[in-house]
Structures are given as C-alpha cells and as structure tokens.
N, C-alpha and C positions, 0 to 999 in steps of 0.2 A: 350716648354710648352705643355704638353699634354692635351687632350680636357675637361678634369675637373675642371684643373687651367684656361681655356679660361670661359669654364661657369663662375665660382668661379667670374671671373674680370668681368662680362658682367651681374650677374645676378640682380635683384630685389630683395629689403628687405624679401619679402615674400620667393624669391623664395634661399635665405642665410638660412632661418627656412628650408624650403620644403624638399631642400638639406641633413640638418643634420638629419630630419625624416628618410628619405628614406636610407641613408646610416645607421643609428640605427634598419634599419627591413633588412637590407640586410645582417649585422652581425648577427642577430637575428636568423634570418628563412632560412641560407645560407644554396640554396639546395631541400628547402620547394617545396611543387607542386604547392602551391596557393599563391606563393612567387609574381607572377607578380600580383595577384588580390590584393594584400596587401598594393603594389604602389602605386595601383590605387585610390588616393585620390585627392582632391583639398583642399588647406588653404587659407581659409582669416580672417585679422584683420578687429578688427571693435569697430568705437570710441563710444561705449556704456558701463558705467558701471551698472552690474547687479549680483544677488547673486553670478552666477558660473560664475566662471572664463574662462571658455571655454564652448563649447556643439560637438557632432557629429550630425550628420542628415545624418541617414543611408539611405533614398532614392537617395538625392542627393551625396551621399559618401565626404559629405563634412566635415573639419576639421575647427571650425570656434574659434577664441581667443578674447573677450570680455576683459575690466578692463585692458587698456592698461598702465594704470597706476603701471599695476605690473612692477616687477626689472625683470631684460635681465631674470635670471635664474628660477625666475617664470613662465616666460612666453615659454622659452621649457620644464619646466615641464608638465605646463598645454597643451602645444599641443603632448607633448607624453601622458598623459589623455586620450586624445582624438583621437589619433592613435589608443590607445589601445583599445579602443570604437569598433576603423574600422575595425581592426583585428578581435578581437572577433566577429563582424558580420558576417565577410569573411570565420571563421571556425567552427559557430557556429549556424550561422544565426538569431541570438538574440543578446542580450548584456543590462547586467547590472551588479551594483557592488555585483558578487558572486566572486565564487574562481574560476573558471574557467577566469574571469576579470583580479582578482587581479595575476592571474598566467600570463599571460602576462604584463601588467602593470609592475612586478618584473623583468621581463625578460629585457624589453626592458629599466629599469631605470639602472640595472645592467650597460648592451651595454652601456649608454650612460656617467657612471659613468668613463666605462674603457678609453673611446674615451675623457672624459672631457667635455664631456656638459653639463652635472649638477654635481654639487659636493657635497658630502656624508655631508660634512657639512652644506651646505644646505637645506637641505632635512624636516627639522623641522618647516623651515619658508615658501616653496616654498610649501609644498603638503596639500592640505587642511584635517581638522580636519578627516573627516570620512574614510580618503586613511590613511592616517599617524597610525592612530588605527589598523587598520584591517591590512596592512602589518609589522607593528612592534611586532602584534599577532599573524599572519603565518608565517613570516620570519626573527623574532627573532630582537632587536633594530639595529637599522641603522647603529649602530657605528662597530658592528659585522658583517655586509657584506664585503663579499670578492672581493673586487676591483683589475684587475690587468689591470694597463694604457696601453696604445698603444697610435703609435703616432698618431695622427688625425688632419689635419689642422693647424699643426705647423706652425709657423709664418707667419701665413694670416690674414691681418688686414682690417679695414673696417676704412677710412678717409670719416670724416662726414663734410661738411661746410655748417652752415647756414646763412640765411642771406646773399645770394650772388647773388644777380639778376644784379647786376651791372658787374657783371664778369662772367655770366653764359654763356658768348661764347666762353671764355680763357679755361672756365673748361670743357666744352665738345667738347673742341679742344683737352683737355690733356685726355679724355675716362671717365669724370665722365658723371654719369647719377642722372635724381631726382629721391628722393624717397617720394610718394607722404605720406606716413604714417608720416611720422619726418616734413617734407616740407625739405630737406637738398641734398644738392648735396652730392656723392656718390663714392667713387672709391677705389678696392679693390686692394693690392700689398704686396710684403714679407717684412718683419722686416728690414731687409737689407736697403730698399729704402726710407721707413719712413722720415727720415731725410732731403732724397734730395727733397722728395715730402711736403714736410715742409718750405721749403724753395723756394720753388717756390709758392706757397699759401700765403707764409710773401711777395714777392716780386709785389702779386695784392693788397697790402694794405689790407689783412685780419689780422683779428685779433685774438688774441689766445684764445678768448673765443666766437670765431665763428667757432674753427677748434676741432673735438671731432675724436679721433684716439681708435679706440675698437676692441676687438680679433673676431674674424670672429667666433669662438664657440658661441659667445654669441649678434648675432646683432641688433636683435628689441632692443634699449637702448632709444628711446626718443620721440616716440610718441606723436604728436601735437594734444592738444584739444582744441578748440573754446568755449568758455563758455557766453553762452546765460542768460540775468538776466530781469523778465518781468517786468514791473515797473519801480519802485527805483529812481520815479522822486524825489522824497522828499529825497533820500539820492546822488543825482546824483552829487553833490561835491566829497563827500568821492568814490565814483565809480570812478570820474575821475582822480581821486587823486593817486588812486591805478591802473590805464591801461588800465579803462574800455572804451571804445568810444561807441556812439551811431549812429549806421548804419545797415543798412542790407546787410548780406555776403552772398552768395551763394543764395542758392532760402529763407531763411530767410526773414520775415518782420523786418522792423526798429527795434531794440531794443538796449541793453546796452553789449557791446561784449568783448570777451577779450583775447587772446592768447595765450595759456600757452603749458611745456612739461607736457605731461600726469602725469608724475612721481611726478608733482608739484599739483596736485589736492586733496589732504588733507590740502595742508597749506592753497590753496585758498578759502576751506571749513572753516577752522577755521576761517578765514580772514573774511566770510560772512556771518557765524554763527549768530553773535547777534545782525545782522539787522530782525529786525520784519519786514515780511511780503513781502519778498525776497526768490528768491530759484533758484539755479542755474542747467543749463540745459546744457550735456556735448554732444557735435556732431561732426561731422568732414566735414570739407569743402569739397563739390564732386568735 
C-alpha cells in the first residue's frame, strides 16, 4: 500500500473532500509556479443553512461549505466554487464572478469531470443559477463539453455505521474512526473487501440500515443536524409524536430537539410548516 492508500484509510470526512480538491488543482495547474500556494487552503463543514451554499475567506484562506443538506455531488461542486475563489485570489489577488473566475471554475469542473467527481449530468441541479448561466454562455451547454475519464479512486469505498456506541471498541479495533459531521464510525477499503467487511459488521449484531457503504469520490453523504424548536408547548404531543424530546444538548438551553440526516431537512420543514407559531433552528452538536 503506498502512502496515499494509508492517507485514503486513516483520513477524516473533511479531509476525503480536501484530498479530492487538491488532487483536481494538481491536474489542473501541473507544473504551475504558484502551484504549492494553491494547496494552501483549509476546508470546513458547517451545520448552518444559508443562501450560498459555500463562502471562501480570503484572509484566512479558508474553504468553508454551509447547507449540508445538499446531495454528496453538490457538495464538491460547491467546494470546487470555492477553491476557485482561492485560486483566483492566488493569481489575481482579487476574486469575484468575472471571466477571469469563471475561467478557472471551467477548468477545474472540466479536471473533476474527467477524474469523476462531479458528473456532466449533474451539473444542472448541483451549480447554482448565476454559475450555470454564465458558463453555459462562455462555454457553450454542458452537454457539449469534452470529458475524457481517467481512472481516479477506483474502488475505494467509505463504510459508514451509525448508531454504534455499543461496539465502538470492536470497531476501532478493526481501524474505524468517527466522523463527527454524520456522528458515524468510518473506515475506508477496496471493492474487493466490502463483503468480508460486511460480514464482520452483521456478526456485532448491526443492522443494515445502520451500515451505509459509499464511493470514496463522493463522501460527505449524511450530514447530522439537531433541530432546535422554541416553544411548541401547546403542540408538544404532536412534537413527541414525531422524535422531538425536550432537553438540552450541547451548551443549548432546555428546549424541543430532534436528530435528523441533513439530507432529511425539507421534509422536516414541511412536517412543521403549519404549526403557528413554531420555527425551527438547525446546529450542530460541538
């Protein structure tokens, strides 16, 4: 195993995203002078939803991804967004959406296109209105770019189990690790092994809709939110009814709480819609 497959198996949620950035500006800029200043970023998730889906913060050179509620391929499009943010600061020493932006932006969706981390059919639903516009007018509809694959990350998968704190010493006897963004233990292996690692997971009395098996291209998939609700005494039947309890988590005062995957936060919107006088408050446990 060479020292990329040892990262690959050892690393953090974050740092499965960080990886695929960094190797999409390494194809990108192979060669570049300011190729190492390019690297030089930090990413973090973060459990707030907000109009943009991502931000850069060019002081701190940070990569930050908001609305975790987006799907896996959302959510590296949005932190390629936001790479290209860092770039363009790196060679430009400014950054905003002009053409010198969206010329990077192409570049590196191109890279990430060929390597399979975002996919051209994608591309409609994951890039927001005002990118989708502006590159479909400089660089012709999406369906017309030239995509040619390379292999990337073939058969590396991410085994995800939640809900395992009753076994959480079996499983980081076997090299998983948590991942504090999901709350889910962790552990990264090739296609091949799947099976066997499946069957040692059946044999701690897990269950299969506690075990989520996902392609290492695409790993932020399930993002845990906490949903805060202030009141709701008058509807606190129907809250309980539906998962909510009343306590306080983290540095949080008492209130009506509830635990969901990010990806599940529109239904729990509708769900609480047409209670008067209720509104829910989305955070993440430190």
């Amino acid at each position: 195993m060479n020292e990329t497959q040892t990262n690959i198996q050892k690393g953090s949620i974050t740092f499965y995203l960080n990886h695929i950035l960094i190797d999409v500006i390494d194809r990108v800029y192979s060669g570049h002078e300011a190729l190492t200043k390019m690297k030089k970023f930090t990413l973090e998730l973060v459990a707030k939803e907000t109009r943009s889906p991502g931000s850069y913060d060019w002081q701190k050179k940070k990569v930050q991804i908001n609305n975790l509620s987006q799907t896996p391929s959302q959510i590296n499009t949005t932190a390629l967004h936001n790479v290209a943010h860092h770039i363009d600061w790196v060679l430009h020493g400014k950054s905003k959406h002009d053409d010198d932006f969206y010329e990077i932006f192409h570049a590196l969706l191109i890279q990430a296109m060929n390597m399979g981390v975002i996919r051209k059919e994608d591309l409609s639903n994951d890039l927001e209105s005002v990118d989708s516009k502006k590159l479909r007018k400089t660089y012709d509809s999406f369906q017309r770019w030239e995509v040619n694959q390379v292999a990337y990350m073939n058969d590396w998968y991410l085994v995800k189990v939640d809900d395992a704190y009753s076994v959480k010493e079996e499983l980081k006897n076997e090299g998983y690790s948590f991942n504090k963004y999901e709350e889910v233990w962790m552990f990264t292996l090739k296609k091949n092994d799947i099976s066997e690692e499946l069957q040692f997971l059946q044999a701690l009395n897990l269950k299969n809709d506690q075990i989520e098996v996902v392609d290492c291209k695409f790993p932020v998939t399930s993002c845990v939110y906490y949903l805060s609700i202030q009141g709701g005494f008058d509807q606190r039947e129907f809250l309980k009814a539906h998962g909510y309890t009343f306590e306080g988590i983290g540095n949080q005062k008492k209130t009506w709480f509830k635990k969901i995957k990010a990806r599940d936060l529109e239904k729990e919107e509708q769900l609480i819609a047409p209670i008067m006088g209720i509104s829910l408050k989305v955070y993440h446990k430190k």
